[in-house]
N, C-alpha and C positions, 0 to 999 in steps of 0.2 A: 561258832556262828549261830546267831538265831534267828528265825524268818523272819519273827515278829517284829524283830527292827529297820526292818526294809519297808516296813509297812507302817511304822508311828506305832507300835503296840496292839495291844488285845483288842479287837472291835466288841461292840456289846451283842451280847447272844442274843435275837430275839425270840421270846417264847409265847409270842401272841397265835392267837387261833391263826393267824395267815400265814404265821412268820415260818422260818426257817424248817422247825424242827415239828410242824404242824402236825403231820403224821406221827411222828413219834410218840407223842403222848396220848394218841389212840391203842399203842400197843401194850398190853396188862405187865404191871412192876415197872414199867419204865419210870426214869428219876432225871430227867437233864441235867436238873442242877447240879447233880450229883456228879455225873458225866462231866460236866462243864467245869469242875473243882477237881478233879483226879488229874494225875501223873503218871503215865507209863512209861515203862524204857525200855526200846525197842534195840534189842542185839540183831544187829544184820539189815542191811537194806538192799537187799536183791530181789529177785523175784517174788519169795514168800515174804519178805520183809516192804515191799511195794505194795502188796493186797493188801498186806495187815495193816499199814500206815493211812491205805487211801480210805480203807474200811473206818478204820476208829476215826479219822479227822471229819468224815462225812456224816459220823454218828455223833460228833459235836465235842469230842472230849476234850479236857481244857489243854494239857500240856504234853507234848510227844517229846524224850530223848532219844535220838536216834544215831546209834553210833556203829561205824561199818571204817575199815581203812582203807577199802579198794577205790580203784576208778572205775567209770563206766567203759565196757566195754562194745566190742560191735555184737558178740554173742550175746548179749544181754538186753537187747532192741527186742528181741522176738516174744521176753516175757515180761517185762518192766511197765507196766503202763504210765510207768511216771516219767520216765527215762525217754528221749531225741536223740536222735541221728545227731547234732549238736552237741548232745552231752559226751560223747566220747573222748574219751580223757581225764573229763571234771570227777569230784571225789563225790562216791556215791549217796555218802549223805546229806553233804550241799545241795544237790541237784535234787534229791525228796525236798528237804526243805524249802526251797523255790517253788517247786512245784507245787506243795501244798499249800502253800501261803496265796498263791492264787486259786485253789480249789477249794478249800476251806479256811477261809480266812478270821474263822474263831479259836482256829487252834492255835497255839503257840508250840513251834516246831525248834527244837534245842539241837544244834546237828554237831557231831565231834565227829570228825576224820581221824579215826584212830580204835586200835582192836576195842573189845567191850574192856580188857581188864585196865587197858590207859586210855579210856575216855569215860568212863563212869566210877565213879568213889564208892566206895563201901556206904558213907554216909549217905550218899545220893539212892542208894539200890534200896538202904534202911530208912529213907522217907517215901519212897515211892510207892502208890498203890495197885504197883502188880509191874513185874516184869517177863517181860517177851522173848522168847529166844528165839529166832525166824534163822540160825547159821548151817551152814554146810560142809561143818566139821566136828566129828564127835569131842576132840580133845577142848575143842572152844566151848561144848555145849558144857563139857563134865565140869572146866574149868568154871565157866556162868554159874551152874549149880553151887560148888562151891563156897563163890560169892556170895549166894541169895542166902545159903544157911548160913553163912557168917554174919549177914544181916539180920537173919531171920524174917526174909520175905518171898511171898510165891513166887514162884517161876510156874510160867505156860511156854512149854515145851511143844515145837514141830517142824516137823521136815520130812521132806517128800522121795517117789521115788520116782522109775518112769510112769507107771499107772495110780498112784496114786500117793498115801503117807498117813505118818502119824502123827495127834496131836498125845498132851498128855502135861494131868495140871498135877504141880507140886506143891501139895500149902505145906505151912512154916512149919517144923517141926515132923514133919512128915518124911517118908520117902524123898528120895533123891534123884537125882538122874543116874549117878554113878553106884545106886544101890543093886546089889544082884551082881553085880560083874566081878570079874576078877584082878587082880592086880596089873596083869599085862594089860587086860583090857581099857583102864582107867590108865594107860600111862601109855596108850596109842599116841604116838604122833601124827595125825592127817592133816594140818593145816596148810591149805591152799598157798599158793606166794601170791596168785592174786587169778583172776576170772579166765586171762589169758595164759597163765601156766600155773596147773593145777597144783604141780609138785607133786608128792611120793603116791598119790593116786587117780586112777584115770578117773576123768569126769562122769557122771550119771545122766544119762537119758533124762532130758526135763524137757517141759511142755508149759504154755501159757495156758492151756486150760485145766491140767492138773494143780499148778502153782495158784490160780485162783480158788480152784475148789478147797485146797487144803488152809488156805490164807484164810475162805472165808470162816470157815471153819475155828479158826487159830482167832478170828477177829470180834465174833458171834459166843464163843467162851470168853474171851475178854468182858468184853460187854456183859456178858450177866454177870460174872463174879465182882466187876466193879459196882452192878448192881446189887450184888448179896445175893445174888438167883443159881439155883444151882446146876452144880457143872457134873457128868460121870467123871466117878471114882475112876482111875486106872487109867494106861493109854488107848487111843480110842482109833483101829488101823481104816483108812479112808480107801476105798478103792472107786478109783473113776469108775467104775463098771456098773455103778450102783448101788454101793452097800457101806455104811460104817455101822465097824461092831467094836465092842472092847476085845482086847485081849487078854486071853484066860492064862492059862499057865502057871508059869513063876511069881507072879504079881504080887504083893503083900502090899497090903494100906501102910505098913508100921516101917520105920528106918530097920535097913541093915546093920546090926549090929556089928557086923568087920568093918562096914563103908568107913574110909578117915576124912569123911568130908561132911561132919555133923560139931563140929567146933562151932560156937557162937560166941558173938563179940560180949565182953564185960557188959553192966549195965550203965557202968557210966566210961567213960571215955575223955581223958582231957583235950580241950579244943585249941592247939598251939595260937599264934596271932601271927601265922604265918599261911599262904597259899601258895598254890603249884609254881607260883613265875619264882618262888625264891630260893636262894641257892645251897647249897649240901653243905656248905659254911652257916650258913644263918640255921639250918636244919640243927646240925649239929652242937650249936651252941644251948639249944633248949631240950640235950640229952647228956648223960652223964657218960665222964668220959670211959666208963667201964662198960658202957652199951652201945648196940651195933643197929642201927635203926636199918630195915630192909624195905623191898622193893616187893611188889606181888607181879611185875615183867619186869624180866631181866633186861641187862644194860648189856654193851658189849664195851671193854676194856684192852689197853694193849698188856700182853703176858710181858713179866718183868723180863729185864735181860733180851727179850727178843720183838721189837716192837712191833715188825711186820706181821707177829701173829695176833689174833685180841679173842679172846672169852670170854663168856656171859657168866655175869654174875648178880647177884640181887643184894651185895652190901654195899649201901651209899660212904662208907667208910672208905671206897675205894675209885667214887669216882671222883674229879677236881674238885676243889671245893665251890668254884667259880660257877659250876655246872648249878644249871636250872633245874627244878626236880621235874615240870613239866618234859624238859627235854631228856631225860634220861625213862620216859615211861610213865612218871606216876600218875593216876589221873586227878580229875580234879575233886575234891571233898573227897580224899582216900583216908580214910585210916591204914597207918603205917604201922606192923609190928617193930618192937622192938628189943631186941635179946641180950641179955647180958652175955657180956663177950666169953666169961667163964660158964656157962651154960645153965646158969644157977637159974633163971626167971626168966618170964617176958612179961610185956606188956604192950598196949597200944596208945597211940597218940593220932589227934584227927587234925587234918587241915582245913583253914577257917575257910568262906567260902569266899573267890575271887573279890581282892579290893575291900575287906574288912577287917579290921584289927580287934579281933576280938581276942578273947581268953576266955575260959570257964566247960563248964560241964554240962553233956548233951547225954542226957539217958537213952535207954534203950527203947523208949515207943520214939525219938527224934523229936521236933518241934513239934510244939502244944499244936496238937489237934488232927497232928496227923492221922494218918488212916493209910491201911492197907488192906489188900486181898488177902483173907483168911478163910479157914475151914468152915465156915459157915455159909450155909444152904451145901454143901457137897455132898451127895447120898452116895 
């Protein structure tokens, strides 16, 4: 769903000495334009994912992907500012985007009801100039990292605690999230089942005024690295009490050389002439039959021989052929691996994006002219 269709499209920004963003370009390095042409994708829209959303769309940015698969809940009124008494129920990133679309109405708000790894494409995360993790699950955040280096694009990482939190910026090529830890560590399961039952761990102490402080934090590094302004090196721990410092310690600028989460995509990529609505038959038809095209979220399946039980698995070789790829997880503009079934190779293949028939080859900076958040200005 996108906001800006509820509303006729993009309205025109104005940048007249009265106009909107009048103050802004009183302030030193600032670029609207620039801001007004950027793309971020925002993992999470809860509380730290509400600051960060209301922050960038009021700071003029041109286009928000916002992808979260929860609903609103009633515990979530207390630090939501975008979030009603009314919204309980609806999916939490419909209701940002509503909500923005009347509070900033030059933003163009892209909302997918669905985790980050099935609502945002590898393609998508490889055009974007900068993506946001705002989640409340380490195994989601390790998993997002994963992503961005397979893209090769930053990740700004944060998440809070009860007095306070961390942020902490990842450019391409650099450090990870999952760098430094250990194997158990990077293979935690904590993912929430949803706001109202946490699942395998009890909830954290949260506050609407630590969630903004840390948001605004998470939204003010945005904004300069969209700018080319620089951001500190390292995580940066925030305490309500009145202090953000880096933290020392373990820290290394440079990747972990154990981390297995430094794989990047080829530089070119074929572009099927197929997208997410199409089915694991038409999929399958534009791969060889000695290769096993996968999933990056698992599907669930019923086990042979015993139906009432079913498995998760990531080979589309196993699910109907009738089956939608959108509804078995993929997201949209994913690049899919694909393995030879004897173990010999892999390779990748991209889906074209919603409603276009294309074919052909997408390098690895993505469409002419992109841009993304790089190491540059980072001290």
């Amino acid at each position: 769903m996108t906001a800006a269709g509820q509303r006729g499209g993009r309205r025109p920004q104005d940048r007249t000495p009265q106009g909107r963003y009048a103050r802004h370009a009183l302030v030193p390095g600032w670029d609207q334009q620039r801001l007004a042409g950027a793309t971020v994708v925002l993992a999470g829209a809860g509380a730290l994912g509400n600051a960060v959303a209301q922050s960038l769309a009021l700071a003029g940015l041109g286009r928000l992907v916002v992808t979260d698969p929860d609903t609103v809940e009633v515990a979530n009124l207390s630090r939501t500012p975008l979030f009603r008494a009314a919204d309980v129920g609806r999916p939490k990133a419909r209701v940002l985007a509503e909500a923005l679309a009347g509070l900033a109405p030059d933003t163009v708000v892209d909302a997918r009801e669905a985790p980050h790894v099935s609502g945002v494409g590898l393609a998508e995360l490889r055009e974007a100039d900068l993506v946001v993790a705002a989640l409340d699950s380490r195994a989601a955040r390790i998993q997002l990292a994963g992503r961005c280096t397979l893209a090769g694009t930053g990740l700004l990482d944060g998440g809070t605690h009860p007095w306070g939190g961390e942020t902490c910026w990842y450019p391409p090529g650099g450090r990870c999230r999952a760098c430094g830890l250990t194997p158990a560590e990077r293979a935690v399961q904590d993912d929430p089942w949803s706001c109202a039952a946490p699942g395998p761990l009890a909830p954290a102490g949260a506050s609407a005024p630590v969630s903004a402080l840390v948001g605004a934090w998470l939204a003010n590094f945005a904004v300069r690295l969209l700018l080319r302004l620089s951001v500190p090196e390292g995580p940066l721990r925030i305490d309500a009490a009145g202090s953000a410092s880096p933290l020392g310690g373990a820290w290394r600028p440079g990747a972990d050389p154990d981390c297995p989460l430094h794989e990047r995509l080829p530089g070119q990529v074929p572009v099927l002439p197929l997208d997410g609505r199409a089915t694991v038959g038409e999929l399958l038809a534009h791969v060889g039959a000695e290769e096993e095209p996968l999933t990056w979220a698992g599907f669930a399946r019923p086990v042979r021989g015993r139906p009432a039980l079913r498995s998760v698995t990531t080979r589309l070789r196993s699910a109907p052929a009738a089956a939608r790829l959108v509804d078995l997880g993929v997201a949209p503009r994913e690049i899919l691996p694909v393995a030879r079934r004897d173990g010999a190779g892999l390779r990748y293949v991209e889906l074209a994006p919603a409603g276009d028939d294309v074919a052909g080859v997408i390098g690895e900076g993505g469409t002419a002219g992109g841009r993304r958040a790089t190491t540059e200005g980072v001290r």
